[in-house]
ZANU-342883 format. One record per residue (C-alpha): x, y, z; residue number from 1; residue in three letters. Coordinates in steps of 0.2 Angstrom, whole numbers, always signed. Each point is the difference from the previous one (the first is absolute). Layout:
<sites>
+-------+-------+-------+-------+--------+
:    xx :    yy :    zz : torpa : tidren :
+-------+-------+-------+-------+--------+
:     X :     Y :     Z :   NUM :    ala :
...
+-------+-------+-------+-------+--------+
</sites>
This chain:
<sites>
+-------+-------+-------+-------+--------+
:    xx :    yy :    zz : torpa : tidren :
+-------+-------+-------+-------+--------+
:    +0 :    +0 :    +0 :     1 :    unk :
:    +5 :   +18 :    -1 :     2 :    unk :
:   +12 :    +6 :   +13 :     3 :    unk :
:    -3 :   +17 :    +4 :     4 :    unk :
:   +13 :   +12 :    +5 :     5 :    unk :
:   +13 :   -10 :    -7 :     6 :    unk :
:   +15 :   +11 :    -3 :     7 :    unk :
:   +10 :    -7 :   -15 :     8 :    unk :
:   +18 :    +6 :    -4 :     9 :    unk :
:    +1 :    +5 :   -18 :    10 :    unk :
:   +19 :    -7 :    -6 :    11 :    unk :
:   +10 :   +10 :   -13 :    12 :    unk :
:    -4 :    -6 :   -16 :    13 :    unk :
:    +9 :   -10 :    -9 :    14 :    unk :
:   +12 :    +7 :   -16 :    15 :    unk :
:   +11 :    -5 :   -16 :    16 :    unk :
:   +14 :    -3 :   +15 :    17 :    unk :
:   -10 :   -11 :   +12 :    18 :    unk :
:    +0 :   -19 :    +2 :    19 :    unk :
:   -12 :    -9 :    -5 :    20 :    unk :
:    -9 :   -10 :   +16 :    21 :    unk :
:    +0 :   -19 :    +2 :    22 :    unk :
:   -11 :    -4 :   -15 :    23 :    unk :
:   -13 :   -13 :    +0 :    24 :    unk :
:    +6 :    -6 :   +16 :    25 :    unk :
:   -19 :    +1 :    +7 :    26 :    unk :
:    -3 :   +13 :    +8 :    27 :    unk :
:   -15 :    +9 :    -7 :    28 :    unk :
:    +6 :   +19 :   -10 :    29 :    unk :
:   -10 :   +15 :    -6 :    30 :    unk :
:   +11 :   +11 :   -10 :    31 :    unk :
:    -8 :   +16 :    -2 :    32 :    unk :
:    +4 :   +19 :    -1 :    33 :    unk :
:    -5 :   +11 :   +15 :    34 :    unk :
:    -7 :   +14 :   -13 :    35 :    unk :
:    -8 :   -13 :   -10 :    36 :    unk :
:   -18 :    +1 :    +2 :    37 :    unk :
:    -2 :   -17 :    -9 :    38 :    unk :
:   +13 :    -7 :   +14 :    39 :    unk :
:    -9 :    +9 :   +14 :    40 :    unk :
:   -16 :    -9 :    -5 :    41 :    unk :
:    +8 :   -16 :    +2 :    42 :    unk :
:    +9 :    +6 :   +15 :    43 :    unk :
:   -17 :    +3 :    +7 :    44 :    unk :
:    -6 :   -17 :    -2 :    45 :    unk :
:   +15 :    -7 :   +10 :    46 :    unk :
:    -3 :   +11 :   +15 :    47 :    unk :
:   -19 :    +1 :    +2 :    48 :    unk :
:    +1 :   -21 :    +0 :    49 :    unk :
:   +14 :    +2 :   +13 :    50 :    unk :
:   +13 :    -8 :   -10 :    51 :    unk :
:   +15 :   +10 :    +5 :    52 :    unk :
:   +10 :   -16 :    +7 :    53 :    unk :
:    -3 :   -10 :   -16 :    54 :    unk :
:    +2 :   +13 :   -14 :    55 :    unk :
:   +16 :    +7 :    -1 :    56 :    unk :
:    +0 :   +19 :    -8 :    57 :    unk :
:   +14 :    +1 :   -11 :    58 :    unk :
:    +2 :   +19 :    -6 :    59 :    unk :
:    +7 :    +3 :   -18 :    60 :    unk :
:    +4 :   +16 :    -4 :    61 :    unk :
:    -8 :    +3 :   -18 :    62 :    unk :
:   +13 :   +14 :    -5 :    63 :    unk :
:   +15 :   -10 :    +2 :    64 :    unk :
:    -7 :   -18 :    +2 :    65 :    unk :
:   +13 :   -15 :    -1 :    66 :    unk :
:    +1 :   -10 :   -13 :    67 :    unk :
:    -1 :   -17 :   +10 :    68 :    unk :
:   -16 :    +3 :    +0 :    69 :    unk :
:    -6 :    +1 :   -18 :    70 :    unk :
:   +13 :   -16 :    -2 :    71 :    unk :
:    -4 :   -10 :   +13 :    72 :    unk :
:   -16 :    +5 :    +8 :    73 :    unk :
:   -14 :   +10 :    -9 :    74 :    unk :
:    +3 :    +1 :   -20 :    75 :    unk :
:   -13 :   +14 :    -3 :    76 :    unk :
:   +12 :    +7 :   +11 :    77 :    unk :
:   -14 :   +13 :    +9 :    78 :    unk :
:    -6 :    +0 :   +18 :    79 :    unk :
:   -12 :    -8 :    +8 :    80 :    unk :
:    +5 :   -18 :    +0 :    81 :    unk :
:    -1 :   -14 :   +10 :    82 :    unk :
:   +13 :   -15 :    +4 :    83 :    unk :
:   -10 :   -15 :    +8 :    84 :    unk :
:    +1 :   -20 :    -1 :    85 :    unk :
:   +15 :    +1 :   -13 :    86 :    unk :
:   -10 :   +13 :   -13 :    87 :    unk :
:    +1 :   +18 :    -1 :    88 :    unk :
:   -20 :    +6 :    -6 :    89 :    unk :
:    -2 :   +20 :    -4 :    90 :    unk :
:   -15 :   +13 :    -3 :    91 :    unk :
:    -7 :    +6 :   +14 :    92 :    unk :
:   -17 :    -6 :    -1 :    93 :    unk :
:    +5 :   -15 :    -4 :    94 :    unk :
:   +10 :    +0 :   +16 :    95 :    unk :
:   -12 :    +7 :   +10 :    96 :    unk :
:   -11 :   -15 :    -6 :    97 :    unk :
:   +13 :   -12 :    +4 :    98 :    unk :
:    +4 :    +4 :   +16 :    99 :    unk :
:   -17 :    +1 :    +3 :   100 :    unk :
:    -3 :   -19 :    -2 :   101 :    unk :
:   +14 :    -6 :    +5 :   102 :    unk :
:    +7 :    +9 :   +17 :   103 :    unk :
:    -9 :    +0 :   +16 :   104 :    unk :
:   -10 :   +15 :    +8 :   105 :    unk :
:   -17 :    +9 :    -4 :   106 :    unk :
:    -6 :    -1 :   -17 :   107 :    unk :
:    +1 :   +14 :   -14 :   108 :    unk :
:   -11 :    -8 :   -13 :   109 :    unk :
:   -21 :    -6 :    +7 :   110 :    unk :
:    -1 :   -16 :    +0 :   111 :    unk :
:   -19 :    +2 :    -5 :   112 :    unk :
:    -1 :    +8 :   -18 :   113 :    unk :
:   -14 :   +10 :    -4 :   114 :    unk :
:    -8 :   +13 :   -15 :   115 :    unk :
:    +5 :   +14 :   +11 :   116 :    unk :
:   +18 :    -7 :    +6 :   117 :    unk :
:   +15 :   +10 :    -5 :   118 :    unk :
:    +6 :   -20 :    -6 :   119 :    unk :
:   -12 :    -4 :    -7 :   120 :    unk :
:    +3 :    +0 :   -20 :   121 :    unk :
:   -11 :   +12 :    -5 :   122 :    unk :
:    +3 :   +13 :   +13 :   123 :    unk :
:   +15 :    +3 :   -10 :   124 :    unk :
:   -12 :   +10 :   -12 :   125 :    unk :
:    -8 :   +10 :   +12 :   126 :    unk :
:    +5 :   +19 :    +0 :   127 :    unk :
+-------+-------+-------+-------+--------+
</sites>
């Protein structure tokens, strides 16, 4: 669930001169962007569903990014995107989705769809 009043320490992002971390070694990554809106969104998601201590934040910054991580990481090579069970998945609703279904904590999407539910297919339609 979400923690509130949780005070997160925001790391320096990580430039062309950084090391890449332990890759695909388990632990569960976002890389985003702090100005990133699609980033923040995603960002979000893994602290309203209380996942601080499973979803490591892993800053890149988009002005000097390193090039590990277009090579070994993301090949879009843009933020957000998210290293998990050996894959690396990207877009941010697509994340958000993602770590909807398949992380604890309280749910982002109804379970119940209706005409008039925001996921609900045709909803997407409605101005």
């Amino acid at each position: 669930m979400a923690t509130a009043g949780v005070h997160e320490v925001r790391v320096p992002p990580l430039t062309s001169t950084s090391d890449p971390p332990s890759l695909f070694d388990g632990t569960t990554r976002l890389y985003i962007s702090y100005v990133c809106p699609y980033a923040q969104r995603v960002w979000i998601t893994r602290n309203y569903k209380g996942l601080q201590d499973k979803i490591k934040l892993v800053p890149i910054d988009l002005q000097n990014r390193p090039a590990w991580y277009k090579e070994k990481v993301y090949p879009e090579n843009k933020v957000p995107s998210l290293e998990d069970n050996g894959k690396v998945l990207g877009e941010s609703l697509d994340l958000i989705k993602y770590v909807d279904e398949n992380f604890e904590g309280p749910s982002l999407i109804p379970s119940v769809r209706t005409a008039h539910s925001p996921s609900h297919p045709t909803s997407l339609f409605i101005v």
